[in-house]
C-alpha positions as CSV (number, residue, x, y, z in Angstrom):
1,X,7.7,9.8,-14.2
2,X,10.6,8.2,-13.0
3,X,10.4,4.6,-11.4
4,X,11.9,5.4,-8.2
5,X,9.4,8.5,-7.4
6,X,6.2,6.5,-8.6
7,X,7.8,3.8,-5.7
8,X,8.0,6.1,-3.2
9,X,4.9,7.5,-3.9
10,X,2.8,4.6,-3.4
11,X,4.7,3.4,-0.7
12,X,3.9,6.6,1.3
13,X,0.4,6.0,0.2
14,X,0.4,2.6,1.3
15,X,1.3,4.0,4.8
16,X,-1.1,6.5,5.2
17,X,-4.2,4.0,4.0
18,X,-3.2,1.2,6.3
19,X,-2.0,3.0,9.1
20,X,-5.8,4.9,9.3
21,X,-7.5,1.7,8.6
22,X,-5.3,0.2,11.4
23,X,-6.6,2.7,13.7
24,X,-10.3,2.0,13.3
25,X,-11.5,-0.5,15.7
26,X,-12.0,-4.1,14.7
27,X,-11.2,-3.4,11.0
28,X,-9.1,-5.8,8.9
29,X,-6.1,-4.4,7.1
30,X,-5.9,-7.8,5.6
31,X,-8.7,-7.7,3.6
32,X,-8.4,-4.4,2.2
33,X,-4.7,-5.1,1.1
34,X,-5.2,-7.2,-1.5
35,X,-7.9,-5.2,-3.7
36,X,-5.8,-2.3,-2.7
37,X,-3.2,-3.8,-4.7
38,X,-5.3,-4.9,-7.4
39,X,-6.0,-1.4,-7.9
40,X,-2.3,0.1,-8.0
41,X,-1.8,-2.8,-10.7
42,X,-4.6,-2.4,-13.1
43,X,-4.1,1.4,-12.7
44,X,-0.2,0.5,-14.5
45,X,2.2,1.0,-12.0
46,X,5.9,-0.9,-13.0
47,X,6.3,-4.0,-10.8
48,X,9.0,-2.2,-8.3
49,X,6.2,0.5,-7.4
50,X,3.6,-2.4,-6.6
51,X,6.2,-4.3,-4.6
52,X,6.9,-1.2,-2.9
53,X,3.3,-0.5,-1.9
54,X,2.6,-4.2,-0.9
55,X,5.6,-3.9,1.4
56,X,5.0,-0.4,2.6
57,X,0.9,-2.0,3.0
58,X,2.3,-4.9,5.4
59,X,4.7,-2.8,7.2
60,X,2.0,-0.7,8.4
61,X,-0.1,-2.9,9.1
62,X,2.9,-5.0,11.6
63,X,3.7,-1.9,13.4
64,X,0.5,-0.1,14.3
């Protein structure tokens, strides 16, 4: 799969994630960011797709 598609991917999973977690009363995006990223790394995704959901993962958390 191409580079670009895995990056958009995960950054439109990123959204999703931390934009529902953002919704839930008195939860912290903050801590879930970091093993969520974790995850997206051990699971292989290239370096532009991590970056991509760690950016996508802050953005939704800022704008909530």
């Amino acid at each position: 799969m191409d580079v670009l598609l895995i990056s958009i991917l995960l950054a439109v999973v990123a959204g999703v994630i931390f934009t529902l977690i953002g919704l839930i009363s008195g939860s912290d995006e903050t801590a879930v960011m970091v093993p969520a990223t974790l995850i997206v790394v051990l699971l292989g995704a290239p370096p532009e797709a991590v970056f991509a959901f760690l950016m996508s993962a802050v953005l939704a958390k800022h704008l909530r």
